[in-house]
N, CA, C and O atoms as a Tripos MOL2 file, in Angstrom:
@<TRIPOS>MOLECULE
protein
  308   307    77     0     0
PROTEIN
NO_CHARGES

@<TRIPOS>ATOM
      1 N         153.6400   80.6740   85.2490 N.3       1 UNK1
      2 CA        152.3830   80.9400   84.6040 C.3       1 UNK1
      3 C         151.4860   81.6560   85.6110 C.2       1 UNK1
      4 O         151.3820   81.2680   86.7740 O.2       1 UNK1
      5 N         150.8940   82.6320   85.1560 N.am      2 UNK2
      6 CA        150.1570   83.7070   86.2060 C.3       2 UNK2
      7 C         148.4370   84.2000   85.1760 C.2       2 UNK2
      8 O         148.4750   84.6960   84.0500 O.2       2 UNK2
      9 N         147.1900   83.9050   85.9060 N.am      3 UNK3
     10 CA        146.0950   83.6630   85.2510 C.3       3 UNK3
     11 C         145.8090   84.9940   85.9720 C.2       3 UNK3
     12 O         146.2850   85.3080   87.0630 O.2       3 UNK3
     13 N         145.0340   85.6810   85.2810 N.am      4 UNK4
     14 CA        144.1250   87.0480   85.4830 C.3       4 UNK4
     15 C         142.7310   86.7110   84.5840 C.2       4 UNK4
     16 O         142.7770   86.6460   83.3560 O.2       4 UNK4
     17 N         141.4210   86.4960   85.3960 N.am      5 UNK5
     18 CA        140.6380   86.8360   84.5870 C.3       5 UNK5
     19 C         140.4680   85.4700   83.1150 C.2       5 UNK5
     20 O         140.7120   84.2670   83.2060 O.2       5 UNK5
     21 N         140.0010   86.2150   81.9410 N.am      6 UNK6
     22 CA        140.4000   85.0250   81.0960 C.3       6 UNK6
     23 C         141.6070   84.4910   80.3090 C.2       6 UNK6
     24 O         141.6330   83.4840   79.6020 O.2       6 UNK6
     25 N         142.7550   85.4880   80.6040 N.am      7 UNK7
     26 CA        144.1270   85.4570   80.0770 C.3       7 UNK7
     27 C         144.9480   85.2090   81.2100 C.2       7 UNK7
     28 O         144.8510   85.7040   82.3330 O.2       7 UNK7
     29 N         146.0450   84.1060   80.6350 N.am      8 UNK8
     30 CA        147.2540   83.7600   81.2520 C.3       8 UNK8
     31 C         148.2380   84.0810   80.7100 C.2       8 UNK8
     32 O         148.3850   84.3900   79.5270 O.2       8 UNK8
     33 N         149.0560   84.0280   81.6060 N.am      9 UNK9
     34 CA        150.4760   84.3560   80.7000 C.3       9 UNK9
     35 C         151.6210   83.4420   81.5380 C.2       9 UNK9
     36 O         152.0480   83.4070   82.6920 O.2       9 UNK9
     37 N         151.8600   82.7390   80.2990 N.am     10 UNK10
     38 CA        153.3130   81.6260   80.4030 C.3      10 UNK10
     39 C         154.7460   82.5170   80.0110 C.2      10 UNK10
     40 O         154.6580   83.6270   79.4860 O.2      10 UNK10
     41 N         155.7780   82.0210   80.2660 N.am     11 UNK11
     42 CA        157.2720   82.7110   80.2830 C.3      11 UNK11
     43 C         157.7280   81.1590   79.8350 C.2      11 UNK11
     44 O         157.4280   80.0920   80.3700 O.2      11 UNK11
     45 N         158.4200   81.3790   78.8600 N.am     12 UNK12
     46 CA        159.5620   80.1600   78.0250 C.3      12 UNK12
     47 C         160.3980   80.8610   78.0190 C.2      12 UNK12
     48 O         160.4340   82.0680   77.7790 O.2      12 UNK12
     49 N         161.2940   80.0260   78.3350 N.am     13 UNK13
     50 CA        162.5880   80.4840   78.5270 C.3      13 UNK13
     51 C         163.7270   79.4730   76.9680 C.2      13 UNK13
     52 O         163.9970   78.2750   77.0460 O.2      13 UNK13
     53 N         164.1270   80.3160   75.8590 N.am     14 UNK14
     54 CA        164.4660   79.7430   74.6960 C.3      14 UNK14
     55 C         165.6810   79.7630   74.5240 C.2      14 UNK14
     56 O         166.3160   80.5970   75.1700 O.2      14 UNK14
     57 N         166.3930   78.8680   73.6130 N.am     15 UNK15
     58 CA        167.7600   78.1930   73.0760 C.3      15 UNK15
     59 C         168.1300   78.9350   72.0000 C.2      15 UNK15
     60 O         167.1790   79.0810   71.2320 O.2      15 UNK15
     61 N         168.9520   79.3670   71.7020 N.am     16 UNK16
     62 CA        169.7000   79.3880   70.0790 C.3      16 UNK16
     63 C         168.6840   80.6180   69.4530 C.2      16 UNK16
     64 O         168.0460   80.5230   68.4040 O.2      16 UNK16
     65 N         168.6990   81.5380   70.1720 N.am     17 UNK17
     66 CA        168.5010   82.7320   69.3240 C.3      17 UNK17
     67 C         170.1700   83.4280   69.1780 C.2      17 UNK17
     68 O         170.9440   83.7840   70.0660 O.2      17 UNK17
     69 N         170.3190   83.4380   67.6770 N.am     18 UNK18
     70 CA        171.3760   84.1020   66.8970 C.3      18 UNK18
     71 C         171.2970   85.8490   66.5510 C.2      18 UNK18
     72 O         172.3260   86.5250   66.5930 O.2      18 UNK18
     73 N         170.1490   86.3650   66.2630 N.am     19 UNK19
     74 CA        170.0250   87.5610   65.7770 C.3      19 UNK19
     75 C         168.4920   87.6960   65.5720 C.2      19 UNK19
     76 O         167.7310   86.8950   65.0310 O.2      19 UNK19
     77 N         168.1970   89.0100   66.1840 N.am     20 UNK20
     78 CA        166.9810   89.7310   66.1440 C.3      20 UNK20
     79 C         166.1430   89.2470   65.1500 C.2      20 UNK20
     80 O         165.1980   89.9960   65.3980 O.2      20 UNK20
     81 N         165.8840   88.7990   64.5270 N.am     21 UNK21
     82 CA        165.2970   87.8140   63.2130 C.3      21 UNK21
     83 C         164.3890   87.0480   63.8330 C.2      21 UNK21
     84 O         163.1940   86.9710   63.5490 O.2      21 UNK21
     85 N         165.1000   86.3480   64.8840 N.am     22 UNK22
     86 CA        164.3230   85.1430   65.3530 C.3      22 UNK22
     87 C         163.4090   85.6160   66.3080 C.2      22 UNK22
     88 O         162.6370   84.7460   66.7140 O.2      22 UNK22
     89 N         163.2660   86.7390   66.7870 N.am     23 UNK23
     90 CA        162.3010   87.4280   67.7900 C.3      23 UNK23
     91 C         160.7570   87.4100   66.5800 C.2      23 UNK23
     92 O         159.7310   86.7370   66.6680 O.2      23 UNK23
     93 N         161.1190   88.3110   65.6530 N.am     24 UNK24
     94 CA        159.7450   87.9380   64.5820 C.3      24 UNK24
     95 C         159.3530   87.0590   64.1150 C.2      24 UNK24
     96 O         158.1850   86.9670   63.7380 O.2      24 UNK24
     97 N         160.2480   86.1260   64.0000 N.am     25 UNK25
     98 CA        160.1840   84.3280   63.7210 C.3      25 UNK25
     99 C         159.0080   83.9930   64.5930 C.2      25 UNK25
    100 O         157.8560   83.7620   64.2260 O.2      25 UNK25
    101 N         159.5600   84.0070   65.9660 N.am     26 UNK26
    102 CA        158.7310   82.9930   67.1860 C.3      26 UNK26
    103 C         157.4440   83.7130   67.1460 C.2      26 UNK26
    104 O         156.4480   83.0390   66.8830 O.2      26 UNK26
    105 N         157.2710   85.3000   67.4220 N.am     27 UNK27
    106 CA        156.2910   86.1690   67.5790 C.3      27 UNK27
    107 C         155.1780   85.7010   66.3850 C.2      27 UNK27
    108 O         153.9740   85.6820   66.6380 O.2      27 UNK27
    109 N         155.5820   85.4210   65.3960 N.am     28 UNK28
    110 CA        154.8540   84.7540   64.0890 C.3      28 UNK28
    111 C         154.0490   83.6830   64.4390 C.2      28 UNK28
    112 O         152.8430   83.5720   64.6610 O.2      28 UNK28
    113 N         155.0040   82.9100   64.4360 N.am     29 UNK29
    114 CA        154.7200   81.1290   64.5800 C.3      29 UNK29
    115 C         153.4030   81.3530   66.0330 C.2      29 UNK29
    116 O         152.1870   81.1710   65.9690 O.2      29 UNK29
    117 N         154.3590   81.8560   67.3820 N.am     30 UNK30
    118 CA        153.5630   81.0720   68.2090 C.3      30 UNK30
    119 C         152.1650   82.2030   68.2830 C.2      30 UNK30
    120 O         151.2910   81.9700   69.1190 O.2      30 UNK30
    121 N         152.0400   83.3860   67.3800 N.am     31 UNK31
    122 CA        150.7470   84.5340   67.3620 C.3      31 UNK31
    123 C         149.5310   83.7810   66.7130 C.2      31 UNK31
    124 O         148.3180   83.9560   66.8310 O.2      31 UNK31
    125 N         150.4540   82.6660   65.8120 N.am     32 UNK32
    126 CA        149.1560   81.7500   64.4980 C.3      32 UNK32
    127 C         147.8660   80.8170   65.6580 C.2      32 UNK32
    128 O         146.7020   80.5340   65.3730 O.2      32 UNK32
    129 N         148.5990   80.5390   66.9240 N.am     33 UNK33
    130 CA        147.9780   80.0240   67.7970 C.3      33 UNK33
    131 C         146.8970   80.5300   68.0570 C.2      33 UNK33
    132 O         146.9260   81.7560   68.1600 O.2      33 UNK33
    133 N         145.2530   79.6960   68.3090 N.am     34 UNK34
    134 CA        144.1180   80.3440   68.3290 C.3      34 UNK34
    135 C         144.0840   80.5260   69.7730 C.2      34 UNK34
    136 O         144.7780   79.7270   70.4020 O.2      34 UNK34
    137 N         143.3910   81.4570   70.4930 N.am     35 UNK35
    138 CA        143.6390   82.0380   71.7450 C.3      35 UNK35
    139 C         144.9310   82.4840   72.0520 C.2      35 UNK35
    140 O         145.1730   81.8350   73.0690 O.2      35 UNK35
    141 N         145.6350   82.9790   71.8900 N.am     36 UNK36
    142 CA        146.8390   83.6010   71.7160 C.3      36 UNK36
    143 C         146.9990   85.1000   71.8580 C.2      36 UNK36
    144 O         147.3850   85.5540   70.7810 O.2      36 UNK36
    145 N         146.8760   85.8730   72.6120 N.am     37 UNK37
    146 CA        146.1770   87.2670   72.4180 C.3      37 UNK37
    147 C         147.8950   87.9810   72.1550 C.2      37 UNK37
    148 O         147.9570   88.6430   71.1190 O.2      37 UNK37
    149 N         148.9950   87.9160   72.8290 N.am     38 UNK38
    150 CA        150.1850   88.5410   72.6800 C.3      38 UNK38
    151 C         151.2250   87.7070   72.7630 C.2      38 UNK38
    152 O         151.2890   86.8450   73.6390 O.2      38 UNK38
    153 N         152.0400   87.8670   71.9570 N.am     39 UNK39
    154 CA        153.6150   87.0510   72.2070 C.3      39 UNK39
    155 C         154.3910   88.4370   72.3050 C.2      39 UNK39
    156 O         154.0860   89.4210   71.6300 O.2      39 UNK39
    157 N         155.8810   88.3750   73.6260 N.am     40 UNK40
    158 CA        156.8660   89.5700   73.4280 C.3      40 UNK40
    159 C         157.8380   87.8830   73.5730 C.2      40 UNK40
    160 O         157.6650   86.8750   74.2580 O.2      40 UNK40
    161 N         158.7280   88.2380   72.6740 N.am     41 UNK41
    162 CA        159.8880   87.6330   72.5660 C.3      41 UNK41
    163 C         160.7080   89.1500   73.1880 C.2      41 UNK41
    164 O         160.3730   90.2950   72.8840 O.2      41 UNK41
    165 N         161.7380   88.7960   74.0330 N.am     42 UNK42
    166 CA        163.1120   89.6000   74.5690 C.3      42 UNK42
    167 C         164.5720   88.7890   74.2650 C.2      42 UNK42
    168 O         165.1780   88.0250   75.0160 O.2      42 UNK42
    169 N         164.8810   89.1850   73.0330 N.am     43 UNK43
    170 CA        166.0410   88.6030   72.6420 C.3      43 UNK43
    171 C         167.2530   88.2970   73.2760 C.2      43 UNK43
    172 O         167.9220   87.3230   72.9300 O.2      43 UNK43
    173 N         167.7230   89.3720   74.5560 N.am     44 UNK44
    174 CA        168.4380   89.9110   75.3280 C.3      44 UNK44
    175 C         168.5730   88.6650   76.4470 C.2      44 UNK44
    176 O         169.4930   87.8690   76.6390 O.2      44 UNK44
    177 N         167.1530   88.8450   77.1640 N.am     45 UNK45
    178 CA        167.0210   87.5110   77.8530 C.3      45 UNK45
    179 C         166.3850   85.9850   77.3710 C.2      45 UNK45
    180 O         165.9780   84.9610   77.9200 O.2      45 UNK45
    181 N         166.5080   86.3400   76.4490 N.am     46 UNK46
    182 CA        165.5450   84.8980   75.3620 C.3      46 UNK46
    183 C         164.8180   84.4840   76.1590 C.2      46 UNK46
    184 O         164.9580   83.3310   76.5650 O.2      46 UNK46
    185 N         163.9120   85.2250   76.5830 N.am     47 UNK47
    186 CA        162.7480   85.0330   77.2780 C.3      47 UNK47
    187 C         161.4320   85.5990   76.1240 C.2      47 UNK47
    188 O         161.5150   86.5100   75.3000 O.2      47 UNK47
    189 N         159.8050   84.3570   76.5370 N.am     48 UNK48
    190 CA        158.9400   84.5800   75.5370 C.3      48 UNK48
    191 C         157.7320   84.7200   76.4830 C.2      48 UNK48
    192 O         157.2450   83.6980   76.9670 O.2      48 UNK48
    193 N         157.2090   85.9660   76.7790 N.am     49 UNK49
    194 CA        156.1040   86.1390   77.1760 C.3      49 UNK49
    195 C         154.7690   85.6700   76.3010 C.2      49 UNK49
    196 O         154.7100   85.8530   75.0860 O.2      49 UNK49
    197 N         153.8470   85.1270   76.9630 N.am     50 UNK50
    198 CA        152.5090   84.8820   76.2260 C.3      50 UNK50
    199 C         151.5110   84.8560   77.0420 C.2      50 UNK50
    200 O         151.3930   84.1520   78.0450 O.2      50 UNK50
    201 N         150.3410   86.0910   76.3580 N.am     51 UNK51
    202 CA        149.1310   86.2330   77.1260 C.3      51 UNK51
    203 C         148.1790   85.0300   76.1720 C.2      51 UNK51
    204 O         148.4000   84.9320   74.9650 O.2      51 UNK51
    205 N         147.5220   84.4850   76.5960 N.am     52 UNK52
    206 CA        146.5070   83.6940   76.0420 C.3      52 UNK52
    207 C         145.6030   82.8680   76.8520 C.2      52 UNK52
    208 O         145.8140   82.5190   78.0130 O.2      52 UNK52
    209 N         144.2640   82.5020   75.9150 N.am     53 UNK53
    210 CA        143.3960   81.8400   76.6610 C.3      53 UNK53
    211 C         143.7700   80.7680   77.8770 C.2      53 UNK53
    212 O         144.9410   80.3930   77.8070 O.2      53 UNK53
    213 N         143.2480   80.3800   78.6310 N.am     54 UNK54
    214 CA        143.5540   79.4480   79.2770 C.3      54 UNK54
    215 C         143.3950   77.6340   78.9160 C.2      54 UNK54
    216 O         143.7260   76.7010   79.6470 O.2      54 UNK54
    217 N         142.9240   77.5970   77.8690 N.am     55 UNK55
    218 CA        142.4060   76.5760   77.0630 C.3      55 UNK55
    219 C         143.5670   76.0830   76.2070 C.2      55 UNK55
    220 O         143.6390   74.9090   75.8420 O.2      55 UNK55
    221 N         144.4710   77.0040   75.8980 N.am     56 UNK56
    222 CA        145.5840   76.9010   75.4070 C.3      56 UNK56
    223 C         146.7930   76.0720   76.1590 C.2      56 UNK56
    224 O         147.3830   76.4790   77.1600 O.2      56 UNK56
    225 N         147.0040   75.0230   75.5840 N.am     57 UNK57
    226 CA        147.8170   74.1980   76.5130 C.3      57 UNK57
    227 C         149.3160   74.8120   76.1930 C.2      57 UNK57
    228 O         149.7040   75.1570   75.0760 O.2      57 UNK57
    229 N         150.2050   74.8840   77.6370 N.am     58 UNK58
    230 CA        151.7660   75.0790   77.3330 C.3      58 UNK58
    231 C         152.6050   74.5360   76.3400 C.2      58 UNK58
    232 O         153.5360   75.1100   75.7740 O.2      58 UNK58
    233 N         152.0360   72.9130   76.1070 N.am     59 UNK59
    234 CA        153.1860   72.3480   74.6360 C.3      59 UNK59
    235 C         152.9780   73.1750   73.7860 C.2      59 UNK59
    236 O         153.7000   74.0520   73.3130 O.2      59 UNK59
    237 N         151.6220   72.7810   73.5260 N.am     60 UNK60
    238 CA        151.5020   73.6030   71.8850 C.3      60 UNK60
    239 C         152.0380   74.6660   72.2290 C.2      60 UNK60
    240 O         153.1970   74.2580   72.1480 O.2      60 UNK60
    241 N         152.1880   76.1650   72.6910 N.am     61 UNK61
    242 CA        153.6090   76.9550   72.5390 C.3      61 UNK61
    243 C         154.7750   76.8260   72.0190 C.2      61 UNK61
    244 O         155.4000   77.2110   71.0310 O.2      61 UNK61
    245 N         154.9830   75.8440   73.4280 N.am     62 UNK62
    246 CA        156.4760   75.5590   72.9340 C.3      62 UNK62
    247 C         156.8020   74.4320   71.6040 C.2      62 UNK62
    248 O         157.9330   74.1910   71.1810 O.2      62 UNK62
    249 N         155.6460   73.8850   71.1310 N.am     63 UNK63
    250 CA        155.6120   73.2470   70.2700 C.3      63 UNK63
    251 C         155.6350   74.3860   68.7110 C.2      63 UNK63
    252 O         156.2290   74.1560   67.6580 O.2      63 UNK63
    253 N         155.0660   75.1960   68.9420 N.am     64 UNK64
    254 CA        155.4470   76.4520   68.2620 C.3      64 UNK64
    255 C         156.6380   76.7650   67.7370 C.2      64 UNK64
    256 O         157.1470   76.7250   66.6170 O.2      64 UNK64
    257 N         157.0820   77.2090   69.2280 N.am     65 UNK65
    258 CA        158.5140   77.7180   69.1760 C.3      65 UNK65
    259 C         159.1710   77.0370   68.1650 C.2      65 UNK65
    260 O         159.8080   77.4250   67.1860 O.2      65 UNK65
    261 N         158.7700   75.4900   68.7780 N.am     66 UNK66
    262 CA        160.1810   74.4050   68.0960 C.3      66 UNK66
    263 C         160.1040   74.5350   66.4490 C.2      66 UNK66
    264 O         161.0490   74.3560   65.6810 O.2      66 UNK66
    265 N         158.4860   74.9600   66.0230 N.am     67 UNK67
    266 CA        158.1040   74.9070   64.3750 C.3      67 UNK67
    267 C         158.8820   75.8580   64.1110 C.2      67 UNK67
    268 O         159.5860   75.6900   63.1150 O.2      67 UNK67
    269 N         159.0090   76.9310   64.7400 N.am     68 UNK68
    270 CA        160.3720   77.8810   64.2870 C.3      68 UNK68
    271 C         161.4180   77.6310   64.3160 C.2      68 UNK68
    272 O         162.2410   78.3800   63.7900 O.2      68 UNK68
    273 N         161.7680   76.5220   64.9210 N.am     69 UNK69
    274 CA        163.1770   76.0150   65.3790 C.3      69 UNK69
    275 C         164.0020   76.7180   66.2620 C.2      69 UNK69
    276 O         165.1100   77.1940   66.0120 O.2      69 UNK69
    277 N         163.4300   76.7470   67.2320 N.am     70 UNK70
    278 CA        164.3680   76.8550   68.7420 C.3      70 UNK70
    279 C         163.4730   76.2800   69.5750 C.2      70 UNK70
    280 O         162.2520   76.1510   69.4850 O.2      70 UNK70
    281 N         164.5770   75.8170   70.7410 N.am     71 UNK71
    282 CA        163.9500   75.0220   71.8090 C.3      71 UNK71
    283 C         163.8550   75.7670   72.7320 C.2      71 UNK71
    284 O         164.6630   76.6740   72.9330 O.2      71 UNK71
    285 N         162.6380   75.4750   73.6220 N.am     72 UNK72
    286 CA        162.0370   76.6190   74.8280 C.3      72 UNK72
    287 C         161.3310   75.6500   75.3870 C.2      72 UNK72
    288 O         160.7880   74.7180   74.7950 O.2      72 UNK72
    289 N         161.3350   75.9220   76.8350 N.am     73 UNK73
    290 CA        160.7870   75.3960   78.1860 C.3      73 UNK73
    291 C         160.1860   76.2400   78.7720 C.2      73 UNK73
    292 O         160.6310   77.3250   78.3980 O.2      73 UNK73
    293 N         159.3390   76.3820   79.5620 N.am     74 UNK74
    294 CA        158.6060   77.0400   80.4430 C.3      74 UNK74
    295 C         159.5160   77.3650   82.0860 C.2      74 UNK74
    296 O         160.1580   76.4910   82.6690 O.2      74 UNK74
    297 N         159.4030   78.4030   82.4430 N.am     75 UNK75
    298 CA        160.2020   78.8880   83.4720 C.3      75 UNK75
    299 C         159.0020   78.4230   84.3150 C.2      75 UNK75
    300 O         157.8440   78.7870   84.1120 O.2      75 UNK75
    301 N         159.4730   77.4300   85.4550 N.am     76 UNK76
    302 CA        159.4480   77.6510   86.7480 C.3      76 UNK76
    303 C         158.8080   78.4450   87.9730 C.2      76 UNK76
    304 O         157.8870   78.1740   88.7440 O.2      76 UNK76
    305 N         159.5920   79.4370   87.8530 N.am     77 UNK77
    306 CA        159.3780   80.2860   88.6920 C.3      77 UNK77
    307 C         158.9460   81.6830   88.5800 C.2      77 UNK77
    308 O         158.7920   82.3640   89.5940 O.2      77 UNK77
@<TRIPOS>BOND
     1     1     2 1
     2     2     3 1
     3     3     4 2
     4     3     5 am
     5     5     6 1
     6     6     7 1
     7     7     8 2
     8     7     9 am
     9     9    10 1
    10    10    11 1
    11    11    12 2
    12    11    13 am
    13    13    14 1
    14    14    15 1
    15    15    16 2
    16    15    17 am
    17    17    18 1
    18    18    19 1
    19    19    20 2
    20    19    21 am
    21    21    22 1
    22    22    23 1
    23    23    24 2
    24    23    25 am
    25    25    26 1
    26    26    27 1
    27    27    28 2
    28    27    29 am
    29    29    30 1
    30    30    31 1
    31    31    32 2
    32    31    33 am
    33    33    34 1
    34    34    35 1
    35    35    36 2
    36    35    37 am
    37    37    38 1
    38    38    39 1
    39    39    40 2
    40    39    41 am
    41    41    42 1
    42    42    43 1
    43    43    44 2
    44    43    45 am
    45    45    46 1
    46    46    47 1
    47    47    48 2
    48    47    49 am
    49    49    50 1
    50    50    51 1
    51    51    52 2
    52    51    53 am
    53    53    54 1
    54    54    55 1
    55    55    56 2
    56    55    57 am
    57    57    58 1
    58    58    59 1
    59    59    60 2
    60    59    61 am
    61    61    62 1
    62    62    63 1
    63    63    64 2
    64    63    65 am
    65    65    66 1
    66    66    67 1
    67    67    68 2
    68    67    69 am
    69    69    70 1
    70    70    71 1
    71    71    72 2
    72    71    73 am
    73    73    74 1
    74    74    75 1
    75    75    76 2
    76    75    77 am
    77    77    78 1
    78    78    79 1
    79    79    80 2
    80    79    81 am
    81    81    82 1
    82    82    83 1
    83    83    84 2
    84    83    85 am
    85    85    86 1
    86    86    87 1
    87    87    88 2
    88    87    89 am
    89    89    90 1
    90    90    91 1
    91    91    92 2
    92    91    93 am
    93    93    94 1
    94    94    95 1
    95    95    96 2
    96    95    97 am
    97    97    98 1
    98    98    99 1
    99    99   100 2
   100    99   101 am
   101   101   102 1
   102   102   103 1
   103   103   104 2
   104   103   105 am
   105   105   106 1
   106   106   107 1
   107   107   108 2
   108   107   109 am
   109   109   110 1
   110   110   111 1
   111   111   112 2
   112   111   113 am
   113   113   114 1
   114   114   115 1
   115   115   116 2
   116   115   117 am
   117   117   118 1
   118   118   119 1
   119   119   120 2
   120   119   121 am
   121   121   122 1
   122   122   123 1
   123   123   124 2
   124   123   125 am
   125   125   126 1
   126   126   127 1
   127   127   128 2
   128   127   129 am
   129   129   130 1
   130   130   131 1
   131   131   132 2
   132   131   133 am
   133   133   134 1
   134   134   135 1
   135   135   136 2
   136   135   137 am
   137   137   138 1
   138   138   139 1
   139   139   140 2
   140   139   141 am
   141   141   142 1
   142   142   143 1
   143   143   144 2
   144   143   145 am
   145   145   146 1
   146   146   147 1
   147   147   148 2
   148   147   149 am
   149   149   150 1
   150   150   151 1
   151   151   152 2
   152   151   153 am
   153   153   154 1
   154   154   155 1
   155   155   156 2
   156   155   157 am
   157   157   158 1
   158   158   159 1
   159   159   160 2
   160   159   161 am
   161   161   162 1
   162   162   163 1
   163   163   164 2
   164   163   165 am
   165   165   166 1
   166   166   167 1
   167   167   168 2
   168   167   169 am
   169   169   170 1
   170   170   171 1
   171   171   172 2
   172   171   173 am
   173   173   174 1
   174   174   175 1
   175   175   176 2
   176   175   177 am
   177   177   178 1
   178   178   179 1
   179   179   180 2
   180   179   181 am
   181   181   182 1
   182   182   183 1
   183   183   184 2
   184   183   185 am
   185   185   186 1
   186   186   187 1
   187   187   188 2
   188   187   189 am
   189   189   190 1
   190   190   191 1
   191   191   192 2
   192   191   193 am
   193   193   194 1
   194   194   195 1
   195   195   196 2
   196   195   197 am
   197   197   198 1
   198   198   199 1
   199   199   200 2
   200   199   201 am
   201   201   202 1
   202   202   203 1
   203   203   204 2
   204   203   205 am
   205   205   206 1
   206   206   207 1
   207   207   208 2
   208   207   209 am
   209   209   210 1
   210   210   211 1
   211   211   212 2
   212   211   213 am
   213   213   214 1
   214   214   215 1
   215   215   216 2
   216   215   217 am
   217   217   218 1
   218   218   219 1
   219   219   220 2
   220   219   221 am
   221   221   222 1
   222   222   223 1
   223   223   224 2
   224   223   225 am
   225   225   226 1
   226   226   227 1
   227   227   228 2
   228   227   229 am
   229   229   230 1
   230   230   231 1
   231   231   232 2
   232   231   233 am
   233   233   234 1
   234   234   235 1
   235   235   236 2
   236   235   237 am
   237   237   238 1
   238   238   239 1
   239   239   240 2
   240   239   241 am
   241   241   242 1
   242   242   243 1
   243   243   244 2
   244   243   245 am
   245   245   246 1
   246   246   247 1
   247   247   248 2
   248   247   249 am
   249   249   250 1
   250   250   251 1
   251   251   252 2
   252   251   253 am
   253   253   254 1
   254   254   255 1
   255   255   256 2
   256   255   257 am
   257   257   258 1
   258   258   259 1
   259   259   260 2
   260   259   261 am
   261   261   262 1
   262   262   263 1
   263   263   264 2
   264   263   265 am
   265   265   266 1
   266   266   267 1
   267   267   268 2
   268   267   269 am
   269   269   270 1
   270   270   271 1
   271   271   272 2
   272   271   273 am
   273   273   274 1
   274   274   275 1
   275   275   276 2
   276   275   277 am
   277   277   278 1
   278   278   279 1
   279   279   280 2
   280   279   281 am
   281   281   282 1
   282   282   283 1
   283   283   284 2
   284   283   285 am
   285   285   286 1
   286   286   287 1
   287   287   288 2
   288   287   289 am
   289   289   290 1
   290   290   291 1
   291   291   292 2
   292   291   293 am
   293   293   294 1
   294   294   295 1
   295   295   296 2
   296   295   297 am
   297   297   298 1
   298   298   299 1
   299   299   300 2
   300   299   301 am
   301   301   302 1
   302   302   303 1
   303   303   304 2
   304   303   305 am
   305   305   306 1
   306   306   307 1
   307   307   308 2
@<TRIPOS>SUBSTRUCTURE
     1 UNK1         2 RESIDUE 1 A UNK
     2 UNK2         6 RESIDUE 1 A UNK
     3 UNK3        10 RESIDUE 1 A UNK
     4 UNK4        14 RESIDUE 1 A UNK
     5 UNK5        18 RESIDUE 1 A UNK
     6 UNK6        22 RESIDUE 1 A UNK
     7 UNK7        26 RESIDUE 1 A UNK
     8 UNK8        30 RESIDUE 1 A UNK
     9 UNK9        34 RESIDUE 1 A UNK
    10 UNK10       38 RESIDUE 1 A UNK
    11 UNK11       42 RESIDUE 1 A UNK
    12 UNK12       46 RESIDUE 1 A UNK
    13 UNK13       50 RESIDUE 1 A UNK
    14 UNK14       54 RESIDUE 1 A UNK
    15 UNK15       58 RESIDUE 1 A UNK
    16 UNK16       62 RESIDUE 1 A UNK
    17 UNK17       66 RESIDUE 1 A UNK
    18 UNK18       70 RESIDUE 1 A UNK
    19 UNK19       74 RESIDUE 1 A UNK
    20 UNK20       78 RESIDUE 1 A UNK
    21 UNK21       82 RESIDUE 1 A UNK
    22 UNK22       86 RESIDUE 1 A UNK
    23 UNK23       90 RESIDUE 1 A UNK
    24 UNK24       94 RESIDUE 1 A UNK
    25 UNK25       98 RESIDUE 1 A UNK
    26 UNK26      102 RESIDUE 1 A UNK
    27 UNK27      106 RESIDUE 1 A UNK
    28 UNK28      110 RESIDUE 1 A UNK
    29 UNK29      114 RESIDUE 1 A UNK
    30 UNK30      118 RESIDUE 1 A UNK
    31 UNK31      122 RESIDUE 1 A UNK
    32 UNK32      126 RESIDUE 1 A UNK
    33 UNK33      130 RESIDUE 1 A UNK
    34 UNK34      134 RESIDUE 1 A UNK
    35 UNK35      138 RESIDUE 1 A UNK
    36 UNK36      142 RESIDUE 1 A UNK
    37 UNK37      146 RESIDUE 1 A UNK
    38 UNK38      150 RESIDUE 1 A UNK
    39 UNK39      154 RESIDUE 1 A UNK
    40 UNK40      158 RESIDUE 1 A UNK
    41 UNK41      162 RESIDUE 1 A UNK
    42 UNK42      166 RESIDUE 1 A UNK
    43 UNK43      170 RESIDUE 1 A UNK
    44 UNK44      174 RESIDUE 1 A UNK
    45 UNK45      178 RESIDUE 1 A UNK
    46 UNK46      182 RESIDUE 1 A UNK
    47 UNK47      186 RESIDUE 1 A UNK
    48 UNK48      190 RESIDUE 1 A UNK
    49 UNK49      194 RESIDUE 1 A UNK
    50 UNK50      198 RESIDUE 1 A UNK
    51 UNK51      202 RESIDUE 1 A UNK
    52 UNK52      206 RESIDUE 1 A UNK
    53 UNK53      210 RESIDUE 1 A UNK
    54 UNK54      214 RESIDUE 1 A UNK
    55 UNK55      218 RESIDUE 1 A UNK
    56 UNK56      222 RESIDUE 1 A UNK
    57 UNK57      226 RESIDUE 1 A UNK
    58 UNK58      230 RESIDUE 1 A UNK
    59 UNK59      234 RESIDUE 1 A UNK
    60 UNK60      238 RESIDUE 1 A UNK
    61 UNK61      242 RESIDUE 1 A UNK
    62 UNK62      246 RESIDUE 1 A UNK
    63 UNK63      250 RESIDUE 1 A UNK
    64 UNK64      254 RESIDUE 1 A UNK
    65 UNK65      258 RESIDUE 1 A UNK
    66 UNK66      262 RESIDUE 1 A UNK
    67 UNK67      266 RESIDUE 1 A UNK
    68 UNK68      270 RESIDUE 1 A UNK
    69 UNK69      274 RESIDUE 1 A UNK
    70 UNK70      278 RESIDUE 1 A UNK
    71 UNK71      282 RESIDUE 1 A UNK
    72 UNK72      286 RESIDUE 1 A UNK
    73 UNK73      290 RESIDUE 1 A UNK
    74 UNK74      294 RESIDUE 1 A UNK
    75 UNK75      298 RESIDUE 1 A UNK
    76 UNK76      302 RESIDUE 1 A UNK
    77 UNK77      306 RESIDUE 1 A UNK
């Protein structure tokens, strides 16, 4: 997680993406989030970029994610 200013941006790292589908899935679900300014899902690396407020706690994301149904953790490093 890396803060600039009033936007952060978290990296989840996600489970069980099957087909390009689920990139607009998550981008959906976790965009409905208030302070939420960008989601990039990368299918390739099932990796989920997110710029958003800082007020915005990491579960709820990945609590997101899961409303779409895939599981995602926050990278580390």
């Amino acid at each position: 997680m890396s803060t600039t200013s009033a936007v952060t941006r978290t990296v989840l790292r996600a489970e069980g993406f099957s087909c390009p589908s689920c990139v607009a899935k998550i981008e959906k679900r976790v965009g409905q989030i208030d302070g939420v300014a960008r989601v990039k899902v990368h299918f390739a690396s099932a990796r989920i970029e997110i710029d958003h407020a800082p007020s915005v706690p990491v579960d709820d994301l990945v609590a997101a994610v899961a409303k779409a149904g895939y599981v995602a953790a926050p990278v580390t490093f």
